[in-house]
Backbone as JSON, one array per atom type, in Angstrom:
{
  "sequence": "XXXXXXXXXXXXXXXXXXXXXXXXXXXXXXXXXXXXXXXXXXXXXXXXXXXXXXXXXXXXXXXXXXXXXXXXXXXXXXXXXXXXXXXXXXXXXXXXXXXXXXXXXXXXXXXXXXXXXXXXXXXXXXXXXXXXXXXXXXXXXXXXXXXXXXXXXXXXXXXXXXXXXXXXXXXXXXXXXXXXXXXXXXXXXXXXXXXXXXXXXXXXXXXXXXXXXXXXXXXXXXXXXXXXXXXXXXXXXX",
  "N": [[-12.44, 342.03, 185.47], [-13.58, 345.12, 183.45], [-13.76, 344.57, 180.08], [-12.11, 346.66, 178.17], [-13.62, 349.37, 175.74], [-13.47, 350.18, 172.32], [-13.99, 353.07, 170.2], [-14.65, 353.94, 167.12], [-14.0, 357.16, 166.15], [-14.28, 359.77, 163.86], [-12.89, 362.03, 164.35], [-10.47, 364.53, 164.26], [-7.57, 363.28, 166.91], [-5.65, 363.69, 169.45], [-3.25, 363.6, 171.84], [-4.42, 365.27, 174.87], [-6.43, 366.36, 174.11], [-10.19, 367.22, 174.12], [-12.69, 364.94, 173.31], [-15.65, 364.82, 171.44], [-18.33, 362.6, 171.5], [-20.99, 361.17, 169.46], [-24.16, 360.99, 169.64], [-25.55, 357.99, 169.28], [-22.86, 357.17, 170.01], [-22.41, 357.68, 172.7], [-25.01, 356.98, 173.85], [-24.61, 353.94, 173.37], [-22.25, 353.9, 175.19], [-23.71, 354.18, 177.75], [-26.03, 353.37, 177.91], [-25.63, 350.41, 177.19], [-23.78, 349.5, 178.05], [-23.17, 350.41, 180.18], [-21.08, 352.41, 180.89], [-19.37, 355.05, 182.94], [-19.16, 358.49, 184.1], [-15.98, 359.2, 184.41], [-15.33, 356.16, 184.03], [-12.76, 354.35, 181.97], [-11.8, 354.01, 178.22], [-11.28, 353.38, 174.11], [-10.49, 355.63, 172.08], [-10.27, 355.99, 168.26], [-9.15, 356.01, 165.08], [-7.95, 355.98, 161.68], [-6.4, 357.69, 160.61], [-5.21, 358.87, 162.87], [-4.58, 357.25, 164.52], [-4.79, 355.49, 167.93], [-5.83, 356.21, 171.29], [-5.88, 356.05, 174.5], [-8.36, 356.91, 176.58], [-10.55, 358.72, 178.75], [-13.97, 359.08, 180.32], [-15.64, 362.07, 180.68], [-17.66, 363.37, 181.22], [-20.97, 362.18, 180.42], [-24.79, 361.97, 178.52], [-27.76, 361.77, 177.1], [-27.36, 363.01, 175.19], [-24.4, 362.79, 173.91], [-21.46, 362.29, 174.96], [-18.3, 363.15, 176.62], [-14.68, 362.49, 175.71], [-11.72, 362.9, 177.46], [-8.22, 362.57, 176.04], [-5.66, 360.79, 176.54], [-2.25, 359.43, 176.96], [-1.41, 357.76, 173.2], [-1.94, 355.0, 172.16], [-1.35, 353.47, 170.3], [0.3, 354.04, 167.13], [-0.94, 355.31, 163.6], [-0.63, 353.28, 160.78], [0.43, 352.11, 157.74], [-1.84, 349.6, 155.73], [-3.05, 346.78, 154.09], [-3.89, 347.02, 150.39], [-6.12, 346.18, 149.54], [-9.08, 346.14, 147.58], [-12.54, 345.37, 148.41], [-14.89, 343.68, 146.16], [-18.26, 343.01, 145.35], [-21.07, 341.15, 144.8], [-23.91, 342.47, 145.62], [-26.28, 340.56, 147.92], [-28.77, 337.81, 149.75], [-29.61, 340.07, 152.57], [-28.64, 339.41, 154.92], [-26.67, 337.29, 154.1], [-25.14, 339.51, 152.83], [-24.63, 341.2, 154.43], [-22.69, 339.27, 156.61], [-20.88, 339.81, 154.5], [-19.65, 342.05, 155.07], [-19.08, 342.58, 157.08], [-17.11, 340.46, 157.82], [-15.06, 340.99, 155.82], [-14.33, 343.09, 156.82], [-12.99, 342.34, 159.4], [-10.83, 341.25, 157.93], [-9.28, 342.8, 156.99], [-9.73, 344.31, 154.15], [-9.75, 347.43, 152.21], [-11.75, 349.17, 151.0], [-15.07, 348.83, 150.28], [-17.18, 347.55, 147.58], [-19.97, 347.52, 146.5], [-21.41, 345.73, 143.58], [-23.43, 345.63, 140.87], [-24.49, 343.13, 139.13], [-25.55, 340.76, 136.26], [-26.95, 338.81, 137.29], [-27.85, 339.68, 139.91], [-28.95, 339.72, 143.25], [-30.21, 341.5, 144.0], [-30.21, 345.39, 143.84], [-29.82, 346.88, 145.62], [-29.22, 348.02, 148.83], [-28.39, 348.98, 152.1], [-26.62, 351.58, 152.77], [-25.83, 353.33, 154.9], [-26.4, 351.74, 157.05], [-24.76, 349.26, 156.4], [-22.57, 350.68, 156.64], [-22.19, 351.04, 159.45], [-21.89, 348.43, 160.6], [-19.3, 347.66, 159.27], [-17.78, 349.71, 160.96], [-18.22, 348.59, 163.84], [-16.93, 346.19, 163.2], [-14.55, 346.88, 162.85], [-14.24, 348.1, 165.49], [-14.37, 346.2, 167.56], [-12.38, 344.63, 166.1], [-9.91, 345.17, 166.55], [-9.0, 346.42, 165.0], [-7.41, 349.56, 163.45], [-8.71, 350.86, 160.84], [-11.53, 352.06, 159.34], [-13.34, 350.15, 156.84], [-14.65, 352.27, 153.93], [-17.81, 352.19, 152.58], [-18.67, 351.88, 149.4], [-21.24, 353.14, 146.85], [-23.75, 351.26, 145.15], [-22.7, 349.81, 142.55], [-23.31, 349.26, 138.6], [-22.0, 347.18, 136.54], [-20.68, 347.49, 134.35], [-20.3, 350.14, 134.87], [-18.28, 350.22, 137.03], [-16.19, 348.84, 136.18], [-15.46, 350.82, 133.95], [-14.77, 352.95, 135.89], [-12.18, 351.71, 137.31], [-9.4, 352.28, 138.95], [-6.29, 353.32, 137.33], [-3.47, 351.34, 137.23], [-3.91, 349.8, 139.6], [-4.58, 346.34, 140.0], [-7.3, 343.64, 139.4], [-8.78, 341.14, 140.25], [-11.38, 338.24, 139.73], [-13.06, 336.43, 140.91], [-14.08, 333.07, 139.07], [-16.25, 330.77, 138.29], [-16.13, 327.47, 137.65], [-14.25, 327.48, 135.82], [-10.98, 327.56, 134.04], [-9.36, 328.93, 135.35], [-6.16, 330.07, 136.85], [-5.18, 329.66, 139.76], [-5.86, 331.59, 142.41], [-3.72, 333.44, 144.11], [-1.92, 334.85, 147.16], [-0.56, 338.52, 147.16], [1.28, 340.78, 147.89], [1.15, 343.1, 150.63], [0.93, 346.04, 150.29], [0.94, 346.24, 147.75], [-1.26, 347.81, 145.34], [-4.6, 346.44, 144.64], [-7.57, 344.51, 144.01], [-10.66, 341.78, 144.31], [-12.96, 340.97, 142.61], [-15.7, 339.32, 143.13], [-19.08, 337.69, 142.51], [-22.38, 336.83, 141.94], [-25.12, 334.9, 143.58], [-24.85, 332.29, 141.4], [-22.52, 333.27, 140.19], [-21.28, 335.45, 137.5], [-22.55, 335.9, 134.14], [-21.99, 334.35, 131.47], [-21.02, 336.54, 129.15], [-20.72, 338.45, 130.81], [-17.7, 337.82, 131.69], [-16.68, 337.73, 129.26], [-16.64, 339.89, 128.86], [-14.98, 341.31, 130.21], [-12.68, 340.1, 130.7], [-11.4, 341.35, 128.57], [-10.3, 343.99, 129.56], [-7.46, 344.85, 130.7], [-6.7, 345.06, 133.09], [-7.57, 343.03, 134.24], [-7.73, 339.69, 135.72], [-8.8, 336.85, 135.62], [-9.56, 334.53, 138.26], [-9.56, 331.48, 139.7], [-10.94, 329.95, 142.75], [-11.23, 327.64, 143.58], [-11.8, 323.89, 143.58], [-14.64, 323.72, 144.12], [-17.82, 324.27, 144.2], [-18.96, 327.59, 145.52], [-20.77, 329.04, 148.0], [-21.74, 332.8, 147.6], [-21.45, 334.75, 149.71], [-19.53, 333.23, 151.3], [-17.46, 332.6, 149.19], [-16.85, 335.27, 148.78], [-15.22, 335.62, 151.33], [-13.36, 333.88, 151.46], [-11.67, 333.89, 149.1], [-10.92, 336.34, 150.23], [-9.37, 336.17, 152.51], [-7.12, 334.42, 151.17], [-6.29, 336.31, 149.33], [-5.18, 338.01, 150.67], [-3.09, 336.79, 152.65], [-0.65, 336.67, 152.13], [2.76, 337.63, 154.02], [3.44, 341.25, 155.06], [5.08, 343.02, 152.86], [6.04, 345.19, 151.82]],
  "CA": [[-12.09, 343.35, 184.93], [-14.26, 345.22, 182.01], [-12.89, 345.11, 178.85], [-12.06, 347.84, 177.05], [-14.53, 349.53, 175.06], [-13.21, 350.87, 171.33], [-15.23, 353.63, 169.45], [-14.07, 354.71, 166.07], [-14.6, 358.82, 165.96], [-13.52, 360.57, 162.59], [-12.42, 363.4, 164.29], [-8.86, 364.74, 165.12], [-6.9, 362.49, 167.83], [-4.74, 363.81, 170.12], [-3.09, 363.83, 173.51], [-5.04, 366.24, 175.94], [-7.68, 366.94, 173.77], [-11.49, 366.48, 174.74], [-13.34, 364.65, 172.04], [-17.03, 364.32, 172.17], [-19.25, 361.03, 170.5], [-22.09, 361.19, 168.66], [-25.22, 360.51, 170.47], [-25.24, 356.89, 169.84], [-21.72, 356.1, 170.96], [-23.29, 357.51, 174.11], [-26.11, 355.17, 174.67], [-23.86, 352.53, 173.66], [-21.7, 353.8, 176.51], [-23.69, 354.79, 179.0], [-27.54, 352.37, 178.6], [-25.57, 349.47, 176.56], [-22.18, 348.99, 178.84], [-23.06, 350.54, 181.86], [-20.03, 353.23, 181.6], [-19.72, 356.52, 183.59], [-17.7, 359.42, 183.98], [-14.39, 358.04, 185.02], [-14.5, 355.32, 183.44], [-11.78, 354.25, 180.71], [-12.2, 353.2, 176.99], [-10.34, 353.5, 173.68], [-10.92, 356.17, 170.89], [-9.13, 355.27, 167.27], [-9.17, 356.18, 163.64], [-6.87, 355.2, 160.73], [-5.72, 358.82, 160.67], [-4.32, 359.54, 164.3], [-4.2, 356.53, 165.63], [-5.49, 354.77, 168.78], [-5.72, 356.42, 172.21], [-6.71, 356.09, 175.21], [-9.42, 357.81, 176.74], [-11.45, 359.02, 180.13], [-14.89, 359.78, 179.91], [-15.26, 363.1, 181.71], [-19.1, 363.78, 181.07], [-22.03, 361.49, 179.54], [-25.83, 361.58, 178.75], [-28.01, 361.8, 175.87], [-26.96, 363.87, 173.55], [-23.46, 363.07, 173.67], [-20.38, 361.71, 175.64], [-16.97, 364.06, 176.4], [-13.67, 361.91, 176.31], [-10.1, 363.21, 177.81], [-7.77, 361.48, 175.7], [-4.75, 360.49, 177.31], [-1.34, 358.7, 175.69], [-1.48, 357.01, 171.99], [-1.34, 353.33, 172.74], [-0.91, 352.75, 168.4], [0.38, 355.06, 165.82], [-1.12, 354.51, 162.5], [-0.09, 352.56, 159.8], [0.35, 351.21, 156.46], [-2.49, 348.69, 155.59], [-3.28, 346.16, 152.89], [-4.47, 347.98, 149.66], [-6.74, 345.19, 148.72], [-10.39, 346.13, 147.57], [-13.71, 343.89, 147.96], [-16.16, 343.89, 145.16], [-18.79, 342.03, 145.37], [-22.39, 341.7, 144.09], [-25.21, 342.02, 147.36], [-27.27, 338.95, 147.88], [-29.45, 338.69, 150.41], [-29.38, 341.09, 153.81], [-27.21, 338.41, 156.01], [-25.45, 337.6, 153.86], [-24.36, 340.62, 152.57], [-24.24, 342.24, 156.52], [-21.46, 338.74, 156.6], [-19.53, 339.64, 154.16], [-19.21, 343.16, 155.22], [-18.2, 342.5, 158.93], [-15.85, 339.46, 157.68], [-14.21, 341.53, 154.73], [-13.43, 344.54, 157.52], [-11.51, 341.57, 159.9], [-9.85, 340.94, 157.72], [-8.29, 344.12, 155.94], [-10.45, 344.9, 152.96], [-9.35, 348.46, 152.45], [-12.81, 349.07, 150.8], [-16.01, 348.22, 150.09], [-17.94, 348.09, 146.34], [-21.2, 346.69, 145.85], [-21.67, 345.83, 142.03], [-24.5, 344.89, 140.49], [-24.18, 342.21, 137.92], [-26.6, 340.71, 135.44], [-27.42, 337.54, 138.15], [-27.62, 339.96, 141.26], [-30.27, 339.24, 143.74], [-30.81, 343.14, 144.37], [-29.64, 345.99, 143.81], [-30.41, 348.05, 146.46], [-28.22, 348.44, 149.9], [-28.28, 350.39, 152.97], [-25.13, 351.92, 152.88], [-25.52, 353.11, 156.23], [-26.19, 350.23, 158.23], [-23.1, 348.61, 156.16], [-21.2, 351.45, 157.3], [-21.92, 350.83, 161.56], [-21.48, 347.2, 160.43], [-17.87, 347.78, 158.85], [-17.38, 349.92, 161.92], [-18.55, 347.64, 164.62], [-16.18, 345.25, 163.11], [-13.28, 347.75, 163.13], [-13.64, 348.45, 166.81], [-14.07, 344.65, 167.88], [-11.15, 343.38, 166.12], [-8.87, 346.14, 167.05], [-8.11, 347.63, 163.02], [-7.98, 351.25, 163.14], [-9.11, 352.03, 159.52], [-12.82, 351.59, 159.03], [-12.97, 350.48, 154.7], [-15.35, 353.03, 153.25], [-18.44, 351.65, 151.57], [-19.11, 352.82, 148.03], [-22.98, 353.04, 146.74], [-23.92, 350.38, 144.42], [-22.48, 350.6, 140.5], [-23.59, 348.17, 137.34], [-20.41, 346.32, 136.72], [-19.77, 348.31, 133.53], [-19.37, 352.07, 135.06], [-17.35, 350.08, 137.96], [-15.48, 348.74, 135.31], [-14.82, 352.2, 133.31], [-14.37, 353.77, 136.89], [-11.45, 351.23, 138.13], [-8.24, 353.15, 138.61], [-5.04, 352.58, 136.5], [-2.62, 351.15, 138.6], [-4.58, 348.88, 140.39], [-5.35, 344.93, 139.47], [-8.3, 343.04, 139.38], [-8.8, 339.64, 139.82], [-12.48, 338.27, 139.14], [-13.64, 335.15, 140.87], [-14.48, 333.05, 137.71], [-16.29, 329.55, 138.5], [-16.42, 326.69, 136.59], [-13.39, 327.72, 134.95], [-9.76, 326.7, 134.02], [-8.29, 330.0, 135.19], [-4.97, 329.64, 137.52], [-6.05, 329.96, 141.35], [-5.37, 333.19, 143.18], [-2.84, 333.65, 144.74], [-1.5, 336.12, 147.91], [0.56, 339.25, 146.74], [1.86, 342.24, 148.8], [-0.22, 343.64, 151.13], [0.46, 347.14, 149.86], [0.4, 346.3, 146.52], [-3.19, 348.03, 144.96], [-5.19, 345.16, 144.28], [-8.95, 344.23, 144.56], [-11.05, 340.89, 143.96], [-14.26, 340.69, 142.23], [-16.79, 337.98, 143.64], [-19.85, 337.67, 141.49], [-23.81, 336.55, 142.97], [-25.34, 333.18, 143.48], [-24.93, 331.57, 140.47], [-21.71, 333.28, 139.3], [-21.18, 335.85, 136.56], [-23.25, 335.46, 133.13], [-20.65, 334.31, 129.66], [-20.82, 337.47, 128.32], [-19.55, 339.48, 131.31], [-16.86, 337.01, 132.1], [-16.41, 337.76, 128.04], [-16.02, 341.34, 128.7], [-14.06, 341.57, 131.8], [-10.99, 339.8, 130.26], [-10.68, 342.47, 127.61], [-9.43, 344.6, 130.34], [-6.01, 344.47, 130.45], [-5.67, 345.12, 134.23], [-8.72, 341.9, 134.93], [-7.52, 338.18, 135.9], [-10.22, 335.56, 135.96], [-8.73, 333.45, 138.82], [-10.14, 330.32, 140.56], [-10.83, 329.53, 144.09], [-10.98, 325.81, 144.05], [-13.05, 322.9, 142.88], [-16.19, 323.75, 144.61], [-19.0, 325.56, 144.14], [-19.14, 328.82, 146.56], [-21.67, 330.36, 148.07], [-21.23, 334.32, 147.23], [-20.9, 335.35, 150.93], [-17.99, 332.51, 151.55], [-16.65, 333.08, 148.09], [-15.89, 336.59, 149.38], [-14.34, 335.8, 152.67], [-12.52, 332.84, 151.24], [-11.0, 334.78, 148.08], [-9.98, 337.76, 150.53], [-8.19, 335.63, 153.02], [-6.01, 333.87, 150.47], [-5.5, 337.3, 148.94], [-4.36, 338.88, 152.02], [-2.72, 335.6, 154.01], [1.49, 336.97, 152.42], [3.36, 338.94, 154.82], [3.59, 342.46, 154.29], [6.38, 343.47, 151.98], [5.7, 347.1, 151.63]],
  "C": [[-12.86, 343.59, 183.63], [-13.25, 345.36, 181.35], [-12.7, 346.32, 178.37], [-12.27, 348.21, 175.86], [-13.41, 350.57, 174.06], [-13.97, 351.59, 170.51], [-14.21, 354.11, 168.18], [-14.29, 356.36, 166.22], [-13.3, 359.43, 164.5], [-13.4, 362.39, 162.93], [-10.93, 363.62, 164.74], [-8.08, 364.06, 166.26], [-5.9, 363.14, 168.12], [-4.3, 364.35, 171.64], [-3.4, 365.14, 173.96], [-6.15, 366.48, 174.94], [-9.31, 366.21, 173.99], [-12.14, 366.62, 173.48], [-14.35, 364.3, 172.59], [-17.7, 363.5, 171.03], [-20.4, 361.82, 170.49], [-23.63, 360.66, 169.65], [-25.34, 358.97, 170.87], [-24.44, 356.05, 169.98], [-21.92, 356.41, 172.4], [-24.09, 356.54, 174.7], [-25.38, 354.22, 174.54], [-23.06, 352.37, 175.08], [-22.13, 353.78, 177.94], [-25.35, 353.47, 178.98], [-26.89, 350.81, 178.1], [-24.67, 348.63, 177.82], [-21.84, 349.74, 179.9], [-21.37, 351.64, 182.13], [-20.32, 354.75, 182.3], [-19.18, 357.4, 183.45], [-16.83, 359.07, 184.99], [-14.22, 356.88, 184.59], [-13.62, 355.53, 182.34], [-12.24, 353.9, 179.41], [-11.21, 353.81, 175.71], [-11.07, 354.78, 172.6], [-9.78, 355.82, 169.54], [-10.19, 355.89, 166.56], [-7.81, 356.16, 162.82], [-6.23, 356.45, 160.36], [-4.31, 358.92, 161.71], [-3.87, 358.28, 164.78], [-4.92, 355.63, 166.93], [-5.14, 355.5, 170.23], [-6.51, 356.0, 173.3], [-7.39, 357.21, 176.32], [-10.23, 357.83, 178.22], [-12.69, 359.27, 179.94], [-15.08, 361.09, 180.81], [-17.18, 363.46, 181.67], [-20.07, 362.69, 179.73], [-23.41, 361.45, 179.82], [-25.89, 361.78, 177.11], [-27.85, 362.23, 174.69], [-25.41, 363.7, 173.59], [-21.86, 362.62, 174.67], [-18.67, 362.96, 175.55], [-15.87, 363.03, 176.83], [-12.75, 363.01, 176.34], [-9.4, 362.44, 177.11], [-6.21, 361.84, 176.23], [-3.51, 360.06, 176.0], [-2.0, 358.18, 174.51], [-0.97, 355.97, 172.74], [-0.76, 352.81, 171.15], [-0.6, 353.75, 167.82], [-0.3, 354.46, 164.87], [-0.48, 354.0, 161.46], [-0.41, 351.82, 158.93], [-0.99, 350.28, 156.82], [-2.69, 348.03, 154.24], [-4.17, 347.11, 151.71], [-5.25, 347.3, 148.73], [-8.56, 346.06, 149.21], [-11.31, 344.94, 148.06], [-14.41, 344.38, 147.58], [-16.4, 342.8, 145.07], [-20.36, 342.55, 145.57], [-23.79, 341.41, 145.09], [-25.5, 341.17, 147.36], [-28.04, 339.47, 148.71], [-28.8, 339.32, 151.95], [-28.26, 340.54, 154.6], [-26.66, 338.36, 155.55], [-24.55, 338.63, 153.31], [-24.06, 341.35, 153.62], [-22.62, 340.94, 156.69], [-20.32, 339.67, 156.27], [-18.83, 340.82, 154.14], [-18.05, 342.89, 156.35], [-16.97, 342.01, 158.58], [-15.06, 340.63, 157.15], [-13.47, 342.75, 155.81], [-12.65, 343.8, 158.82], [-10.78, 341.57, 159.09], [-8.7, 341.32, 157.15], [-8.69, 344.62, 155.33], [-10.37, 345.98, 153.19], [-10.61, 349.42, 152.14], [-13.68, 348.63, 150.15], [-17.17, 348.42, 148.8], [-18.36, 346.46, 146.15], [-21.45, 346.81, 144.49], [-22.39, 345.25, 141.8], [-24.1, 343.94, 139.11], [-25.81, 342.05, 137.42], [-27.48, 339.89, 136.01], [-27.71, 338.13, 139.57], [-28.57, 339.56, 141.57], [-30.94, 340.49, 143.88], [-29.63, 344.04, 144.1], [-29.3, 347.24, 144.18], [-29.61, 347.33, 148.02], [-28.31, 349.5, 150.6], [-26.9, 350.44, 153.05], [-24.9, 352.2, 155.0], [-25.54, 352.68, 157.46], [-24.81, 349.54, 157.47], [-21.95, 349.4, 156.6], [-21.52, 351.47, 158.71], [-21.93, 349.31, 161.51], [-19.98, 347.31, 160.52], [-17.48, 348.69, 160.36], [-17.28, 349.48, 163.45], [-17.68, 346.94, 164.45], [-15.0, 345.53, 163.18], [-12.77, 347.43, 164.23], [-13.9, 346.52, 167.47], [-13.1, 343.88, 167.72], [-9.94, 344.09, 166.42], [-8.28, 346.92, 165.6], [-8.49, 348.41, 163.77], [-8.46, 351.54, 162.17], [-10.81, 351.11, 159.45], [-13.06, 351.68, 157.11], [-14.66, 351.1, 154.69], [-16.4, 351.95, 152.56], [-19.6, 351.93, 150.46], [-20.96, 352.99, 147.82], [-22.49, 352.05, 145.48], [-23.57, 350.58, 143.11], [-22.64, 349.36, 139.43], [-21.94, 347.89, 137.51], [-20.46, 347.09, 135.34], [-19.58, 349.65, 134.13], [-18.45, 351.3, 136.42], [-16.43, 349.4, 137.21], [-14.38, 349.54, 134.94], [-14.45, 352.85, 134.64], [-12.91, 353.43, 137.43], [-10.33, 352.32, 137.69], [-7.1, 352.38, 138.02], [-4.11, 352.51, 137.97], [-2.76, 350.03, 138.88], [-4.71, 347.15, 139.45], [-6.39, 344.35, 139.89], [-8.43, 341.64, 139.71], [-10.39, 339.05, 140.32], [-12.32, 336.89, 139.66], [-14.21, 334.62, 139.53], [-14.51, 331.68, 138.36], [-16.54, 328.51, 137.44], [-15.07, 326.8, 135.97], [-11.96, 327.23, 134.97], [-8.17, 327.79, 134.57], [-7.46, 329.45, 136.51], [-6.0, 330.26, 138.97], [-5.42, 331.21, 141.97], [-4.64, 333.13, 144.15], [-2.17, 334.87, 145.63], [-0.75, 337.27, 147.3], [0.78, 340.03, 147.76], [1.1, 342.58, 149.18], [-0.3, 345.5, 150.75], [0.38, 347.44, 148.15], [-1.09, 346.55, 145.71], [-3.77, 347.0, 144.19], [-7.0, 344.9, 144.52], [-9.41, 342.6, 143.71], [-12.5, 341.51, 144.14], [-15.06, 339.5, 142.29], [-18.23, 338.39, 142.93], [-21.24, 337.0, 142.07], [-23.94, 334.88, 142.64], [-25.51, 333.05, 141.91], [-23.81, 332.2, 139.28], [-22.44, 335.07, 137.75], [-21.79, 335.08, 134.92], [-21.89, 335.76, 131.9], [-20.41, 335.71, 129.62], [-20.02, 338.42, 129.42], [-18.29, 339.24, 131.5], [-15.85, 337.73, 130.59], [-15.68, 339.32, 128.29], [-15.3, 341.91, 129.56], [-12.36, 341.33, 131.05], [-10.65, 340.97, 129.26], [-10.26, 343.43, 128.0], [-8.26, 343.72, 130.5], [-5.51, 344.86, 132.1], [-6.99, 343.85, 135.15], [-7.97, 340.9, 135.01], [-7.98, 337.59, 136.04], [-9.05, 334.5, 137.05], [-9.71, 332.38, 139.62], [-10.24, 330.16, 142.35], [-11.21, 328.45, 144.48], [-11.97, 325.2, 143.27], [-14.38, 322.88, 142.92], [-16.74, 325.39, 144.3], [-19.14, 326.3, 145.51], [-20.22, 328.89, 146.92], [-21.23, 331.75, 147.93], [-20.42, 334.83, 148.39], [-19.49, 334.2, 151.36], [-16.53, 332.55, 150.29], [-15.53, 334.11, 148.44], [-15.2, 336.63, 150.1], [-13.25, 334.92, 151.89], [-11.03, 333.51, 150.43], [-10.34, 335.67, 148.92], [-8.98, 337.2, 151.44], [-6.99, 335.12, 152.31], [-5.88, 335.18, 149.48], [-4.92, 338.17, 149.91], [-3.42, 337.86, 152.98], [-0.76, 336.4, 153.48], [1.99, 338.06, 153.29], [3.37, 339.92, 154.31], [4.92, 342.44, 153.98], [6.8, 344.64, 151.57], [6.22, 347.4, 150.39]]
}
């Protein structure tokens, strides 16, 4: 039996209505995975929801689904950021995909003083982050920002929210899970770590935490996954 194919579409969701894809969720459907009209597959977004879907007409320019029942309502999700400073191409394509298994609500590239670059296709990271959406079954695809120096993403963070700042080498307490809708983000820092002085100027925010993620030296791209799993692993608590 084929699996069942999931497309994100950011348009309106709902029973009886005919939604049509973008050119290339077409080819995906129709030269990638061999579907037709009549076959089945899923449409979803972190709006409406998750339905399922008929195709009723497909070629190049475009695909028409029928959508049928909601198989998911939407819902609540973790309100944890990931910031974190590019490296190179893989691994920064990693720690996109990983970070959108695993919840990351969204996505901010910051440049630090140690980055390797500071330049990013946003929109290959955004059919990355969405690719990884519809594969692991999330509905919300996390948004991903354009690149910002680590001081205007600094001055930009919202009140409210907490911080907590991979910090290696250091004696700070280890990070620990909180609420998954509690607003929260972790800051991961490039090969070789954050330079004194920003480390210096980070704490003088009063909503930053320098916290630890173990004895060993990271790489950036495992840093990030590592840090977001053990900030996302506590049940939700709403």
């Amino acid at each position: 039996m084929a699996s069942i194919i999931r497309l994100h579409v950011p348009l309106k969701l709902a029973t009886g209505a005919v939604i049509g894809t973008n050119p290339a969720q077409a080819h995906y459907l129709g030269t990638v995975m061999r579907r037709r009209a009549g076959d089945t597959l899923r449409l979803f977004n972190g709006a409406d929801g998750e339905f399922d879907g008929v195709i009723e007409r497909i070629n190049r320019h475009g695909a028409d689904v029928a959508l049928g029942a909601r198989t998911r309502a939407p819902a609540p999700e973790p309100d944890c950021w990931l910031a974190f400073a590019p490296v190179k191409r893989d691994a920064t394509d990693l720690i996109v995909e990983k970070a959108t298994e695993l919840g990351a609500a969204a996505l901010h590239p910051v440049i630090t003083a140690r980055s390797q670059t500071a330049r990013i296709n946003r929109e290959r990271l955004t059919a990355i982050a969405t690719e990884a959406a519809e594969q692991c079954e999330r509905l919300h695809v996390p948004p991903v920002s354009e690149p910002r120096d680590l001081a205007q993403f600094l001055a930009d963070f919202p009140s409210g929210r907490r911080l907590f700042v991979a910090a290696e080498r250091s004696t700070a307490p280890p990070l620990v899970a909180l609420p998954h809708l509690q607003p929260h983000a972790l800051l991961v820092g490039p090969e070789g770590g954050f330079a004194p002085a920003e480390l210096d100027g980070m704490v003088r925010h009063g909503f930053v935490t320098l916290v630890s993620l173990g004895p060993r030296i990271l790489r950036a791209e495992t840093a990030a996954i590592a840090g977001l799993a053990r900030l996302l692993a506590a049940p939700d608590q709403g």
